[in-house]
LUMSE-999771 format. One record per residue (C-alpha): residue number from 1; x negated, y negated, z. Coordinates in steps of 0.1 Angstrom, whole numbers. Last residue first. Layout:
<rs>
- NUM | X | Y | Z;
...
</rs>
This chain:
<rs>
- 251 | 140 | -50 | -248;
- 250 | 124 | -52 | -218;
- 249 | 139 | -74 | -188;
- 248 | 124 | -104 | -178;
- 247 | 130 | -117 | -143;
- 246 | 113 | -145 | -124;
- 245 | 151 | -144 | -104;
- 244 | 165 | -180 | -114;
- 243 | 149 | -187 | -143;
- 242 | 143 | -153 | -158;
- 241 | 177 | -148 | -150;
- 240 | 192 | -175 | -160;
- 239 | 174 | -176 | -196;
- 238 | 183 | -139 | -204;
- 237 | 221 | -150 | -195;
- 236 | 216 | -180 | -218;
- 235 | 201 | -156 | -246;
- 234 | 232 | -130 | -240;
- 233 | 257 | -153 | -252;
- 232 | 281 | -183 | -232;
- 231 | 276 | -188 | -198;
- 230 | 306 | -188 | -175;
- 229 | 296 | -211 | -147;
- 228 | 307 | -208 | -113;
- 227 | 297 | -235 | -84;
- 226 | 309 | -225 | -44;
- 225 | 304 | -242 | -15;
- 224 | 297 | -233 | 18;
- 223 | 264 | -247 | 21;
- 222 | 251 | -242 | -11;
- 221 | 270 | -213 | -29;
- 220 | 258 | -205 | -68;
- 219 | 274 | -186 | -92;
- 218 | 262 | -177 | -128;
- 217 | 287 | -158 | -148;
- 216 | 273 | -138 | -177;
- 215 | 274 | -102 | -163;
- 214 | 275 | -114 | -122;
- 213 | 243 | -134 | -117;
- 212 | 238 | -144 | -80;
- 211 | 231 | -172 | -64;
- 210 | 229 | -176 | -27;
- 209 | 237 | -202 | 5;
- 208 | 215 | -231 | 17;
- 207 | 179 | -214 | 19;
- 206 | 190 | -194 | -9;
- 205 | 199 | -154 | -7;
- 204 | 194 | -133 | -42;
- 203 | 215 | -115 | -64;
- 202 | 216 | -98 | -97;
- 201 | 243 | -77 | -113;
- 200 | 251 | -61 | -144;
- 199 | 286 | -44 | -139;
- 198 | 303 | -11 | -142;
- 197 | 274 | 14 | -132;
- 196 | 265 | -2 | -100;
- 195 | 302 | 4 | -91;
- 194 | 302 | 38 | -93;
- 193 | 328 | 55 | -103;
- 192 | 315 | 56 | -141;
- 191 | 289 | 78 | -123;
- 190 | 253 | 77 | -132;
- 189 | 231 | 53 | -118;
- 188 | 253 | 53 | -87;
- 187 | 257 | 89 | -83;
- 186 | 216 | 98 | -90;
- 185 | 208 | 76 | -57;
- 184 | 235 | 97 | -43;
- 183 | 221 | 128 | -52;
- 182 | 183 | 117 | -40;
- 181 | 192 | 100 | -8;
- 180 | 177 | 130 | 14;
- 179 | 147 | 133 | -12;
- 178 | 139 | 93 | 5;
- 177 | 129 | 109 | 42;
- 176 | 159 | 107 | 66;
- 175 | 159 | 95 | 105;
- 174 | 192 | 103 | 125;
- 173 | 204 | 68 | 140;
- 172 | 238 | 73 | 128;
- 171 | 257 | 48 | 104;
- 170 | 289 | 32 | 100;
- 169 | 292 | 2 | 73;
- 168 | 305 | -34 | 66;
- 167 | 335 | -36 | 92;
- 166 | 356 | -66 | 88;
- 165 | 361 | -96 | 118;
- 164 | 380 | -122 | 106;
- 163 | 370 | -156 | 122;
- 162 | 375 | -177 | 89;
- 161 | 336 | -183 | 91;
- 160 | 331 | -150 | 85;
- 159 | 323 | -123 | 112;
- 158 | 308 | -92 | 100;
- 157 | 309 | -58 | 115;
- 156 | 283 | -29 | 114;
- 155 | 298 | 2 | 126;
- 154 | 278 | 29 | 151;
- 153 | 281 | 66 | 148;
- 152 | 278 | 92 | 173;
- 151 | 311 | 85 | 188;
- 150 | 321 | 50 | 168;
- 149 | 300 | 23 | 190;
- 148 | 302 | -11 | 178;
- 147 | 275 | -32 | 165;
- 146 | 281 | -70 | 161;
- 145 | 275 | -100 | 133;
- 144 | 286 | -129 | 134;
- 143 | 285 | -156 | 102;
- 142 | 283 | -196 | 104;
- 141 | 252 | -196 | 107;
- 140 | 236 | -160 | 120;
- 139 | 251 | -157 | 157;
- 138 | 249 | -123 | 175;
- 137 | 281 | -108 | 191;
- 136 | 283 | -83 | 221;
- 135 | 272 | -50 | 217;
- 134 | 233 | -50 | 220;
- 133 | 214 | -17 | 212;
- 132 | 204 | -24 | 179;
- 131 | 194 | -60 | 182;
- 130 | 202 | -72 | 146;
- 129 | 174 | -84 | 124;
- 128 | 180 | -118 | 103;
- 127 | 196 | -122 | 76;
- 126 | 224 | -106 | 79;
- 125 | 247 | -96 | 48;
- 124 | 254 | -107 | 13;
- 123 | 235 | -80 | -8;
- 122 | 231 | -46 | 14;
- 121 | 190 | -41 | 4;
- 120 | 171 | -61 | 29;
- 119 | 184 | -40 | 59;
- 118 | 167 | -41 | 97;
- 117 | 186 | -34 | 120;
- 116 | 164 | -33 | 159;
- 115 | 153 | -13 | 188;
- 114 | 141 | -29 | 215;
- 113 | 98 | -30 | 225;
- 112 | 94 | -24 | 188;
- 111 | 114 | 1 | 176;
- 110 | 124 | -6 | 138;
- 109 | 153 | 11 | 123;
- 108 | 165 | 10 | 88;
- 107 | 194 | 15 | 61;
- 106 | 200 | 34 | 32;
- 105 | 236 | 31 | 12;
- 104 | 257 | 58 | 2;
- 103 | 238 | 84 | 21;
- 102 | 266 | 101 | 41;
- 101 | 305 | 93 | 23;
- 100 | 324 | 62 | 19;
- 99 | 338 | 49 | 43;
- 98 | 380 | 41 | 43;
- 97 | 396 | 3 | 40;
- 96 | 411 | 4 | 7;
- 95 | 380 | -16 | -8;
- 94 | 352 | 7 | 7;
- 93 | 333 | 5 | 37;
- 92 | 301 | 19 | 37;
- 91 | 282 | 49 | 48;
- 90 | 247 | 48 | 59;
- 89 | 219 | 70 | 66;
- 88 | 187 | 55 | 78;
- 87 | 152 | 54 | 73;
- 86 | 127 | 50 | 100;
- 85 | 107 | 25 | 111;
- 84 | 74 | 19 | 140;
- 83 | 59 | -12 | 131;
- 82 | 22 | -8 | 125;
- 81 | 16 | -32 | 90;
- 80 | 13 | -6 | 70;
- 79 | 45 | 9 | 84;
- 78 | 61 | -23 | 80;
- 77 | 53 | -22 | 39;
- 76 | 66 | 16 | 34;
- 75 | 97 | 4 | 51;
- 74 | 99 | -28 | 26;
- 73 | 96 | 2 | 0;
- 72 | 125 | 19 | 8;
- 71 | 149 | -6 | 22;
- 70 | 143 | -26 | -14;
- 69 | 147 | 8 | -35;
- 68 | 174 | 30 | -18;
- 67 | 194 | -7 | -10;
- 66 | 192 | -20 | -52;
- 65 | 164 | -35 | -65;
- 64 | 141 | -64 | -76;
- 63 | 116 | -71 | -98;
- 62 | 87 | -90 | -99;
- 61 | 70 | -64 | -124;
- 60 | 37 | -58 | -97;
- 59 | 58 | -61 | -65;
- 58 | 91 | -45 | -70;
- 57 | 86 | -23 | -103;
- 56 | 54 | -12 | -93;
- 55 | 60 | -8 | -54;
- 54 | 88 | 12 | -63;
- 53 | 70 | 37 | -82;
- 52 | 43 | 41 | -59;
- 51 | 65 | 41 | -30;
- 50 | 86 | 71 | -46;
- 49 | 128 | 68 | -52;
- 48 | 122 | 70 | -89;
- 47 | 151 | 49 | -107;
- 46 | 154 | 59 | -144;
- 45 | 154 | 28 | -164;
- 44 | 188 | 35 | -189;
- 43 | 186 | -5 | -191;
- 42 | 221 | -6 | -177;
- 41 | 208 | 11 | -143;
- 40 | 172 | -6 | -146;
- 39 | 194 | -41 | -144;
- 38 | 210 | -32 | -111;
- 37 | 200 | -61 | -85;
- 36 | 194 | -74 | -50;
- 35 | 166 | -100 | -53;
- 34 | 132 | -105 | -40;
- 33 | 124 | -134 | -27;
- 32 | 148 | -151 | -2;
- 31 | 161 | -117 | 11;
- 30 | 127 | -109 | 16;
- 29 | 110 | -138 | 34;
- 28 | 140 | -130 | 60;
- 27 | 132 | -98 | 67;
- 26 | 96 | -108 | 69;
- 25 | 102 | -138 | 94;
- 24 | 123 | -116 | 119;
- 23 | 100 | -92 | 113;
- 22 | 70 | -109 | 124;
- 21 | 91 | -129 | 152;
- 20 | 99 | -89 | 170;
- 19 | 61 | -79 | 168;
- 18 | 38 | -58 | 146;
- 17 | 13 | -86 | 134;
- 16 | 19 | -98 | 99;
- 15 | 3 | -134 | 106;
- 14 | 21 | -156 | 85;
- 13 | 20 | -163 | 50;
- 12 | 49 | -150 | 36;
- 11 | 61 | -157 | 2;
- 10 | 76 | -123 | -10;
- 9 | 57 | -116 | -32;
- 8 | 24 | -123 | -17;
- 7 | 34 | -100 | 13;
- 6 | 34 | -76 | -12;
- 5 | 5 | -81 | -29;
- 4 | -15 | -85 | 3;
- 3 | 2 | -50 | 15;
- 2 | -15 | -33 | -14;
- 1 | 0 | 0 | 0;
</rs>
């Protein structure tokens, strides 16, 4: 792990000692950086959970990922760095209010002297770690986040500003290696179910808000607020996302 490359990438220039501040700043470094996206699945680019293979496409073609591939290798990154992390099993809550089934998204924990959520791969979410084994609320913004207990299980909630509470995913704290996500990893770049598979999408947090690139609409939210614009051919959707993500696809 070239962690100078990485940390590179992802504009950090602190001191990566293993402590709770470190990842608080390298979390966030990350969702400001390196963008949530699906390109390789409409570019028939096959997806190879391995940290050499991410670490190419990630850190040495600027790219960025979806939750197997940006959890995955910004693991790979805290263990060089000494934090103790491992990989989690998620399921996440779908439209008509039901999870979805064991490995659907990746997660992670970090034990420092508290355990802590750490997740640079679920789009629109935290920002900052969550303190594992805390069940009352914890502030982001205008956002809330909290951990609830669910038998063996624990349920990540989200607060919007609006005050509605609505569950994001249920996990266990049983530690997986990356062949354990490799069928559902296959799903999404395959299945017409999947919603990776209907859509282009890129998306990356701002200081004040995010942009993301859904198809050919560009939307940006700064401080609450939200811009769309339809653009119109396949050169001004190229454009925005080289401009906006450093992104060039092949082809």
């Amino acid at each position: 792990m070239n962690t100078e490359a990485y940390l590179k990438r992802i504009n950090y220039h602190g001191l990566p000692a293993p402590t709770a501040e470190t990842l608080r700043q390298l979390h966030l470094a990350h969702l400001l950086a390196v963008p949530f996206e699906n390109l390789s699945i409409h570019a028939e680019e096959p997806i190879i959970l391995d940290d050499v293979a991410l670490f190419d496409k990630i850190i040495g073609r600027q790219r960025g990922g979806f939750c197997y591939e940006l959890n995955g290798l910004f693991a790979a990154l805290l263990r060089a760095l000494g934090f103790h992390v491992i990989m989690l099993s998620a399921a996440v809550m779908s439209t008509d209010e039901a999870f979805g089934p064991e490995f659907d998204h990746m997660t992670l924990m970090v034990t420092l002297e508290e355990r802590w959520l750490v997740d640079v791969g679920f789009g629109d979410s935290f920002r900052e770690p969550l303190r594992l084994d805390y069940r009352g609320e914890q502030d982001q913004g205008e956002r809330a986040y909290r951990l609830d207990a669910d038998g063996d299980h624990l349920i990540l909630r989200q607060r919007d500003p609006d005050k509605t509470w609505e569950a994001q995913y249920r996990f266990s704290l049983t530690p997986y290696a990356y062949p354990d996500y490799a069928a559902m990893c296959h799903y999404h770049q395959t299945a017409p179910a999947s919603h990776f598979t209907q859509r282009r999408l890129c998306s990356r947090a701002t200081p004040t808000g995010r942009i993301t690139l859904s198809e050919t609409r560009l939307i940006k939210t700064e401080n609450g607020v939200r811009h769309e614009q339809a653009l119109p051919n396949e050169a001004a959707y190229a454009e925005a996302l080289r401009d906006h993500f450093g992104i060039t696809m092949a082809g």
